[in-house]
N, C-alpha and C positions, 0 to 999 in steps of 0.2 A: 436764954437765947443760945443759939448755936453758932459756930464759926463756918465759911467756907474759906479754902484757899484758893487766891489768883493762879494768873499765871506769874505775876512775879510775887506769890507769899503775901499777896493783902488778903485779906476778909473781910465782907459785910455779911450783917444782919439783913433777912427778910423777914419777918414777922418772929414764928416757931419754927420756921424751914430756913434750908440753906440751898441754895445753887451753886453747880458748879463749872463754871466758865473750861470750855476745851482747850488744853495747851494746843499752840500752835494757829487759833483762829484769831480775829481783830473783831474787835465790838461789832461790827456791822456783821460780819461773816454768823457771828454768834448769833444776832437777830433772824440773819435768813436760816439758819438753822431751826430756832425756833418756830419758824413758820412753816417750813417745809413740815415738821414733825407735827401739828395741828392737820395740815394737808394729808398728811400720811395717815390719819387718826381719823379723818372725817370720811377720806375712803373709804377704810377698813368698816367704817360703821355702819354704812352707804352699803358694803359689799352684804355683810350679814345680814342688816335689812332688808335686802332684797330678795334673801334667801327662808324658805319656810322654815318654821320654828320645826321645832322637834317635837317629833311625835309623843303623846302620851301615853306614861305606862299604863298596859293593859288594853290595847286598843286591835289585836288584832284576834278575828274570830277561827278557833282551831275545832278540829274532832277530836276528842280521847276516847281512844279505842282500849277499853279492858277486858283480857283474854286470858284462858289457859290453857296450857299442851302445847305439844309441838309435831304438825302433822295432821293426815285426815281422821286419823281416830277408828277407822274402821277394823274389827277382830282386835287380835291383839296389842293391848300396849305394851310396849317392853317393860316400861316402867312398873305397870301394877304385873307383869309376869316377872321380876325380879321380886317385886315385893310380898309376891306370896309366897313364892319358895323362903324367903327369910321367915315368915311366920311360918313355915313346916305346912306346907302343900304338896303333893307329891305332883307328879309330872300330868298324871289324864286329871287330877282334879283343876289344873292348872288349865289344861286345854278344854277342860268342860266348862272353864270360867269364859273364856273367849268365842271358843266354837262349841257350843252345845246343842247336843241331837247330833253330831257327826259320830263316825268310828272309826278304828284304830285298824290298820290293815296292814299288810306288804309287798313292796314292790321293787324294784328295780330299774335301771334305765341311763343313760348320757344326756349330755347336756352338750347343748353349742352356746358359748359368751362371747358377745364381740366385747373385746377386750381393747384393743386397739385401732386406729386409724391414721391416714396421712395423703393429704389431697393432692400430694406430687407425686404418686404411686412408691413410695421408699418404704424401706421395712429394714432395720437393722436387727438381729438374730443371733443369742448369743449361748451356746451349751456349757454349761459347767460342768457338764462329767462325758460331753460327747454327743455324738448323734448323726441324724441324716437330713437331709433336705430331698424329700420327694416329690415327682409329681403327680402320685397319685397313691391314695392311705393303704392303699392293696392292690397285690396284681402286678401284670406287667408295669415297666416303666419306661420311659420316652426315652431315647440316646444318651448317655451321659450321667443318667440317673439311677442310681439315688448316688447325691454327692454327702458323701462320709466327712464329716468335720469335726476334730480332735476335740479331745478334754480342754475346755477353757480355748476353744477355739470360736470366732465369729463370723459371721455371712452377710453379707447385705443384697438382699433384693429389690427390686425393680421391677411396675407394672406399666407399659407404656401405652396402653388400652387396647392391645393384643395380644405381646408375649410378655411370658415372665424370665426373665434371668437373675440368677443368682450368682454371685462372684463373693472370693475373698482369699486371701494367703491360707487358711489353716482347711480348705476345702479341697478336696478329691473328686472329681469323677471320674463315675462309676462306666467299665466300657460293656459290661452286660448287666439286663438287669435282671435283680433274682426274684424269686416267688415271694409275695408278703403274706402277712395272715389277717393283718390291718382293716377293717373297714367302715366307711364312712358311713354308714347309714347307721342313722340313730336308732336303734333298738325300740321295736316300740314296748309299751305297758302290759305286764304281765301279772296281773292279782295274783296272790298265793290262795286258793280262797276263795268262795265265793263272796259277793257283794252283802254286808251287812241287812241292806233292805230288799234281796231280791226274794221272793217267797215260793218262790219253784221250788217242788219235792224229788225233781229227779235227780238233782244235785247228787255227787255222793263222796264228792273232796269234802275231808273236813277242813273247817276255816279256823282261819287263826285271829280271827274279828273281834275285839271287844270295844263293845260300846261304850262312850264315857259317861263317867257318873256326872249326876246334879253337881254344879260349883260347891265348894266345899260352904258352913258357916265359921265367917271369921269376921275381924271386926268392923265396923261401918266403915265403910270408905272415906277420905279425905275429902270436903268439898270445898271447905278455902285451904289459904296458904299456910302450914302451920311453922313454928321458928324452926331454922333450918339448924339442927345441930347435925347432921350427919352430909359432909358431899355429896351429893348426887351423885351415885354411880357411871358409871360409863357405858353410855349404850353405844354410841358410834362416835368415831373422832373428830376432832373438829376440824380438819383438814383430810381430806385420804389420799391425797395423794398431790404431790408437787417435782412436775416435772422438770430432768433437767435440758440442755441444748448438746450435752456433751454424749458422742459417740462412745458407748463400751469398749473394753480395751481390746484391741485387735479386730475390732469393726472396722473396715474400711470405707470411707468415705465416699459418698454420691460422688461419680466422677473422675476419684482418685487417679492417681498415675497407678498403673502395676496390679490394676483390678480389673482384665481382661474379664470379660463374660464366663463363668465354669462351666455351664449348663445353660440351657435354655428350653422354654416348652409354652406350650399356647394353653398347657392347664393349669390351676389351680397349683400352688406348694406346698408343701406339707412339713412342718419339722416338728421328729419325733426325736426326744429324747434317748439316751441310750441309760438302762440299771432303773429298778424299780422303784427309787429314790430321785429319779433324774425330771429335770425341768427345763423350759427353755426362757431365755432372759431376754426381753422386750425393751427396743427404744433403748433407755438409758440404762438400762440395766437392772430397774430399782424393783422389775415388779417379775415375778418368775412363775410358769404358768406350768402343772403337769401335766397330763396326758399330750397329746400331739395339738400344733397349732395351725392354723389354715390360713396363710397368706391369698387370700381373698381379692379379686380386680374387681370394681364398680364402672356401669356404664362411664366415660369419658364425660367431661362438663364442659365445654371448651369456655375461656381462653385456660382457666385451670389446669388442665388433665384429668388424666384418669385419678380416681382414687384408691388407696388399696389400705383395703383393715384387712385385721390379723383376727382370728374366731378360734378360740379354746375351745377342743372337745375334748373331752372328760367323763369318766363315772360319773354318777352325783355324788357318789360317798366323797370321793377327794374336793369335788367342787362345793361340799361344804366345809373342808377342813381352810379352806382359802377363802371364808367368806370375811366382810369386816361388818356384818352385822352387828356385833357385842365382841370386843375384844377386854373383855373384863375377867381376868380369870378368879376374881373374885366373888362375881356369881355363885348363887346356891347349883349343884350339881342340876336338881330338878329344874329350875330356869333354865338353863346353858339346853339342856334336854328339849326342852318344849320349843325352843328356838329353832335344832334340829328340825324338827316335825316340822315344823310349820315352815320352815326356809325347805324344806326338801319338796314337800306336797307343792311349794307354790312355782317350784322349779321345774318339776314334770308336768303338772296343769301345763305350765305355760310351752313346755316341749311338746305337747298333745296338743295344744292349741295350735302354734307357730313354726316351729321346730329349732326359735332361736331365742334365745334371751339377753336382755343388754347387761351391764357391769355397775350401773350406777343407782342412784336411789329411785330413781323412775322405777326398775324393777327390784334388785335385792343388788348390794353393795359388795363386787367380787373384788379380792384386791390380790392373790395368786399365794404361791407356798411360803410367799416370807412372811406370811404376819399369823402363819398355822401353830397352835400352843396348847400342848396339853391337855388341859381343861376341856376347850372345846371337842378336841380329837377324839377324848373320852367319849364327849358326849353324843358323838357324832355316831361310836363304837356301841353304844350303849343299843341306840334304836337305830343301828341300823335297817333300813327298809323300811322305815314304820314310816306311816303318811297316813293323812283322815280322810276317809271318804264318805259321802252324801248322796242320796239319792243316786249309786250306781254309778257316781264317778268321784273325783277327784276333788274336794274343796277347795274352794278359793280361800285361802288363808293368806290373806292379806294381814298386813299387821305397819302398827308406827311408831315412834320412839315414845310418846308419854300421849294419852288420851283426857289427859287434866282430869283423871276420876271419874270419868262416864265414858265409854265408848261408845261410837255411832254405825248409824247407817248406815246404808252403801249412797242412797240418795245426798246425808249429810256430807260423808265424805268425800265423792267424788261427783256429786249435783245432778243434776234433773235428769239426763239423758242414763241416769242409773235407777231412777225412780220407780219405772214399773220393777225390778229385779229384786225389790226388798221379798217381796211373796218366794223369788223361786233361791231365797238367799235367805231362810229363817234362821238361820245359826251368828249369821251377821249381823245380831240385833243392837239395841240401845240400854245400857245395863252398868249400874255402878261397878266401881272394882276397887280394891283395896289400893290404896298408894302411898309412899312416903314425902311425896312433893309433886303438887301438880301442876308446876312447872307455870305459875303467873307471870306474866307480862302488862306492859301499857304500850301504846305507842301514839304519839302526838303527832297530828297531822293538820299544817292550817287550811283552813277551806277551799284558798283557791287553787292550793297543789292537788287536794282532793279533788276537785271537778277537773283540773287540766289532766290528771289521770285515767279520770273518768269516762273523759269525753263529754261533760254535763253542758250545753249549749248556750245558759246562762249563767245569773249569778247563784250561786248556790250559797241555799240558808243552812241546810240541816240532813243529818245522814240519819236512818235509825231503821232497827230491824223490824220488818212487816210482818215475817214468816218466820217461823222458829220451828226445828225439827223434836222427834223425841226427845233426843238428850241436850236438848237445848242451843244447839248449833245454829247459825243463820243460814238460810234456804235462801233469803230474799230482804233484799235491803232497800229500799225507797229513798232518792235520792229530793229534797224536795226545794225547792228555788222559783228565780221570776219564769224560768221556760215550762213551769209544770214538774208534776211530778215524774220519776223515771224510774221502773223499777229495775234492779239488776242480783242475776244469782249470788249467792254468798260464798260460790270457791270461788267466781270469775274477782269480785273485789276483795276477797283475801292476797288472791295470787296478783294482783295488780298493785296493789299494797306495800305488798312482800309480809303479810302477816304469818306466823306461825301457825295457825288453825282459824278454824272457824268458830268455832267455841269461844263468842265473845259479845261483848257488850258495845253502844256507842253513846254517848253525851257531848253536847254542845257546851265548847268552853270556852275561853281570851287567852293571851297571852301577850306578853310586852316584845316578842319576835318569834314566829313559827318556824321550829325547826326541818327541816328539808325531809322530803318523804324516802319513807328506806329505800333498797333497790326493790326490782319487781321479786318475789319471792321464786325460788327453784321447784321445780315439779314434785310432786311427792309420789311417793308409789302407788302405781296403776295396778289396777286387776291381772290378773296374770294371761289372761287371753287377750291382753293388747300388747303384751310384751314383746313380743314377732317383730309386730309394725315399730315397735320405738327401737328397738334394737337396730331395724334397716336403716333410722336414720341417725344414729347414732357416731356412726365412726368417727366425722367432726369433732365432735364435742364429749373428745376421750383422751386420753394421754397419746404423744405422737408415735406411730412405729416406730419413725426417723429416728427418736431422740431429738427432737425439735417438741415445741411449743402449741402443737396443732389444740390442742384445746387442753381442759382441767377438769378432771373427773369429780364431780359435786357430791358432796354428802349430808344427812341429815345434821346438817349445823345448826343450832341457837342461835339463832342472828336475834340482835337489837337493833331496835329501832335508831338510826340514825338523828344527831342533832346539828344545829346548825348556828350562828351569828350574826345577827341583823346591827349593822351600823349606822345613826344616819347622817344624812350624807350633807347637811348643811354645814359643819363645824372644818370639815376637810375642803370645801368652798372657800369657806371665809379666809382661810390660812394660805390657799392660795392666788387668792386673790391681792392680801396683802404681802404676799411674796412679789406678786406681779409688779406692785405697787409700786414697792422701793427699790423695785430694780431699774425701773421708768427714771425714777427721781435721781437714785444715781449716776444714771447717763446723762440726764438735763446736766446734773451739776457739775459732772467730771469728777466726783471725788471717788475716793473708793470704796466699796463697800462696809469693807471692816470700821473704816473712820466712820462713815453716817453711821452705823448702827451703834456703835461707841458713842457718838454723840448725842440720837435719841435717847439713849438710854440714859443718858447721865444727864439730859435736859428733862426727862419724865420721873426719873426717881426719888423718892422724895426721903429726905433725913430723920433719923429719930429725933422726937422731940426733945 
C-alpha cells in the first residue's frame, strides 16, 4: 500500500493508489473539484468525438512522374557534347553528332541583346575606363552632345515617353558635336565562300566549306542512371544573376538634388565605352557590357510610364566571350569549341531573322565581360567566324543543357506548331548520344493539384502518355476522369508542371499526403527566328537599368520538384477546444488558472504502485 499526505501530514490508503488532497481547499471544495475535472474530461471527449478521426495512411491518390534531362532536347546536349570531347572527339565530329548533313562556313556580323530594362524609364550608366553618352552611334549630334564622362565616372538617364536626358557630377557637355565613325546598323551576313549546297558552276571564289563527318564510333550511350562517381559538370549556373537595389558609386539618383539635366534629346542614347578594353556598367554595377549600349524608350503604358531597356550592340566575337552558356573551364578544349559554333550560328540566324536577341535562357544566356575566362576566349579564338550552314542558309542550332541520352525533335521539343518543320529540319533529328549522367528525376504530384493545373472539369482518375515521339518524348498526354477524356500537348503539361523535359514517364500512385506541385517551369530555348519577338518583350523580366529589382534574369536551373506537409486537422480541434474548456470553468469558479490546473492534475494522476 502506498501513503498520501494531507494537508496537515495525515495519510490514508486507497486500494494500490494514493490521492492527494490540494493544500489550501476544504473537503467540499475538494469534491467540487473532483467534479468540475470529470466535466472538463467528458467535454474534451464530447469535442474529439465530434471531430473526424484521422485519416488513413496511404489514402491519397498521386501521379509519379519519372524523367530524364533537363530541357527540350533539341540538337545539341551540352551534356553528351562535353562528354565526347572527354572520350577524345574532335570538334566537327562533335557537331556532326548533333547537327549532321550541315557545314562549316564563315562569317561575320553584330549582334543587338536586350540586356536590361526598367518600367519607370531610369537607366543608371557607369564607365570604368570613361567614355561618352550620345545621341546618336554616328554622325552629327543634337546640342550638348556627346557628354564625355570620366574614368569611373557615372550617368543616370531618363525616358519620359518623349525626351531622353542624362545628367550626372562626372558628365561634360559637349558644346559642338564632332564627326563619329560609329554605326548603328547591323551589318548584314556576308559568306566567305560560296554555300556548301549551292551547285552553280559559275562560281569562282574558292570556299572555305567543309562538310562534317558521320558522328564519330564510341561507346553506347547511357540509357539509365549509372552511380554517380564523378560531379556533373557545370553547364550553366544555378543562379545568373541576382540583382541589387543599390546605385553604382557616383550614379546619382532618380531625382537627386545637384542633377540638373546635362543634355537632353528626343533620340535614342548611346554609351560608348572609351580603350579597346572598355565596358559599360549596368544598374548595379554587377553586369558590364562591351561594344556600345542603346538606352532604348518603349511606347508609354499609362498609369506606369514609359519603359526604357538598354540593348548591347556588339561583334559576335565579343558577345560570345560574355556568354554564361558553360562557364566550366574545365571543359575539353573541343567542347568549349563546339559551344562556339553553335552559340554563334544561332546568334546571327536570329539577327537575320529579327535583328535582336534577348539575354536569357529563352534565347542564349548573355551575362556581359565579367564572367569572360580564358578557356572560353580561346575558344571563341580558335573558330572564329565558323558557323554551320544548311540548305543555303544558316542552321538553327538550337541546343539544351542534358538531353537524358537521346536527343529530339523539333516537334518533341518545342510541340505541334513545329511539327511540319522536322522535314525542312533534318539535321535536327532523334538520335542517341554518348553521356556521363542523364540527369533522372521523379516528381510527385497528387491528382487534384494535377487537374486544378490542368484545368481538367472533373474528378480526375489517371494521367498517361497517348503519343510518344521518336526518342520517346511525350507529344500528347490523356487526361482521363468522370468528365471524359482530355487530351493535352506534352510541352504545354511539362511547362505547367514545371517539369524539366518531356522525356518521361507517368504511373498512378497513393500517398499518406501529396506534396504541393513545383512552380510552373521557365521557358526553355526557342528557335532562333522567334528570338526578335521575345526579346521585344523582354525588358520586364531582366535585371533593372535602375539598379532596382525590376525583374531576375532566369537560367537553365535543375529545379526539383517541390514537397510539402499534410497535417490533420482533428487533434489541433480537440486541444482547443479543451483550452476553451477550462477557461469557461475557470471564470464559473473564480479561481485561477494555475490552481485548477494544479488541481486536475493532482486529482488525475495516479501513484506508483
Amino acid at each position: 500500500m502506498s501513503k498520501i499526505r494531507g494537508r496537515a501530514g495525515e495519510s490514508r490508503r486507497v486500494g494500490r493508489f494514493e490521492r492527494t488532497r490540494v493544500a489550501g481547499l476544504s473537503r467540499g471544495q475538494d469534491l467540487r473539484v473532483r467534479r468540475l475535472a470529470l466535466f472538463f474530461l467528458a467535454g474534451a471527449v464530447c469535442t474529439a468525438a465530434s471531430l473526424p478521426p484521422a485519416p488513413a495512411s496511404a489514402d491519397v491518390a498521386v501521379i509519379v512522374i519519372d524523367g530524364r534531362g533537363f530541357g527540350h532536347g533539341v540538337g545539341m546536349a551540352q551534356d553528351g557534347a562535353e562528354r565526347m570531347g572527354r572520350l577524345g572527339a574532335n570538334t566537327n565530329q562533335i557537331l556532326g553528332q548533333f547537327y549532321p548533313g550541315t557545314a562549316l562556313a564563315r562569317t561575320s556580323g553584330r549582334v543587338r541583346v536586350v540586356v536590361a530594362g526598367d518600367p519607370h524609364g531610369d537607366a543608371a550608366l557607369s564607365f570604368p575606363t570613361g567614355g561618352e553618352v550620345r545621341d546618336a552611334p554616328g554622325g552629327p549630334q543634337s546640342p550638348g552632345f556627346p557628354v564625355t564622362v570620366a574614368p569611373g565616372g557615372a550617368v543616370h538617364v531618363h525616358f519620359d515617353g518623349t525626351t531622353y536626358t542624362v545628367s550626372g557630377p562626372n558628365a561634360t557637355a559637349a558644346r559642338a558635336a564632332p564627326s563619329l565613325v560609329a554605326s548603328r546598323a547591323v551589318a548584314p551576313l556576308a559568306l566567305l565562300g560560296p554555300d556548301p549546297t549551292a551547285t552553280s558552276t559559275a562560281t569562282t571564289t574558292t570556299t572555305t566549306t567543309t562538310l562534317l563527318p558521320a558522328p564519330p564510333t564510341l561507346a553506347p550511350p547511357t540509357t539509365s542512371a549509372p552511380p554517380s562517381t564523378q560531379p556533373t559538370p557545370t553547364v550553366r549556373p544555378t543562379s545568373t544573376t541576382t540583382t541589387s537595389t543599390t546605385t553604382p558609386p557616383g550614379a546619382p539618383a532618380p531625382g537627386a538634388p545637384g542633377t540638373a539635366p546635362t543634355a537632353s534629346s528626343t533620340r535614342p542614347l548611346w554609351a560608348v565605352p572609351t580603350g579597346a578594353n572598355g565596358a559599360v556598367a549596368v544598374g548595379d554595377g554587377s553586369h558590364r557590357y562591351r561594344g556600345m549600349t542603346e538606352a532604348e524608350g518603349l511606347a508609354p503604358a499609362p498609369p506606369g510610364g514609359a519603359t526604357l531597356q538598354l540593348v548591347n550592340q556588339l561583334d559576335v566575337e565579343q558577345y560570345l566571350r560574355g556568354m554564361g552558356e558553360v562557364l566550366d573551364p574545365k571543359w575539353p578544349p573541343a567542347s568549349l569549341r563546339v559551344q562556339a559554333v553553335a552559340a554563334r550560328t544561332y546568334a546571327l540566324r536570329a539577327m537575320a531573322a529579327g535583328g535582336e536577341i534577348c539575354a536569357d535562357d529563352r534565347c542564349q544566356v548573355y551575362l556581359g565581360q565579367q564572367v569572360e575566362y580564358p578557356a572560353m576566349d580561346k575558344a571563341v579564338s580558335e573558330t572564329a567566324g565558323q558557323v554551320l550552314m544548311f540548305a543555303r542558309a544558316l542552321a538553327s542550332t538550337v541546343y539544351s543543357a542534358n538531353g537524358g541520352g537521346v536527343s529530339a525533335t523539333r516537334e518533341e521539343g518545342f510541340g505541334a506548331s513545329e511539327a511540319g518543320s522536322d522535314a525542312a529540319y533534318p539535321y535536327l533529328r532523334a538520335a542517341p548520344y554518348p553521356t556521363g549522367d542523364p540527369m533522372p528525376w521523379s516528381v510527385t504530384v497528387g491528382v487534384g493539384d494535377v487537374a486544378t493545373r490542368l484545368g481538367y472539369p472533373g474528378q480526375l482518375t489517371g494521367v498517361k502518355v497517348s503519343k510518344a515521339g521518336p526518342s520517346g518524348r511525350a507529344l500528347e498526354l490523356t487526361l482521363d476522369g468522370s468528365a471524359g477524356p482530355r487530351q493535352l500537348a506534352g510541352v504545354s503539361f511539362a511547362r505547367t508542371l514545371g517539369l524539366r523535359s518531356t522525356l518521361f514517364t507517368t504511373r498512378l500512385g497513393s500517398a499518406t499526403a501529396a506534396p504541393p506541385p513545383p512552380p510552373p517551369g521557365q521557358e526553355s530555348q526557342a528557335p532562333p527566328d522567334q528570338a526578335a519577338a521575345i526579346a521585344a518583350a523582354s525588358a520586364l523580366a531582366l535585371p533593372s537599368a535602375a539598379g532596382g529589382t525590376a525583374g531576375q534574369r532566369p537560367g537553365r536551373v535543375h529545379r526539383r520538384g517541390g514537397g510539402g506537409v499534410s497535417l490533420p486537422l482533428w487533434p489541433g480541434l480537440a486541444v482547443v477546444g479543451a483550452l476553451a474548456l477550462a477557461a469557461v470553468v475557470a471564470q464559473v469558479t473564480g479561481w485561477p488558472p494555475q490552481l485548477l490546473a494544479r488541481s486536475l492534475w493532482q486529482r488525475l494522476r495516479r501513484a506508483e504502485p
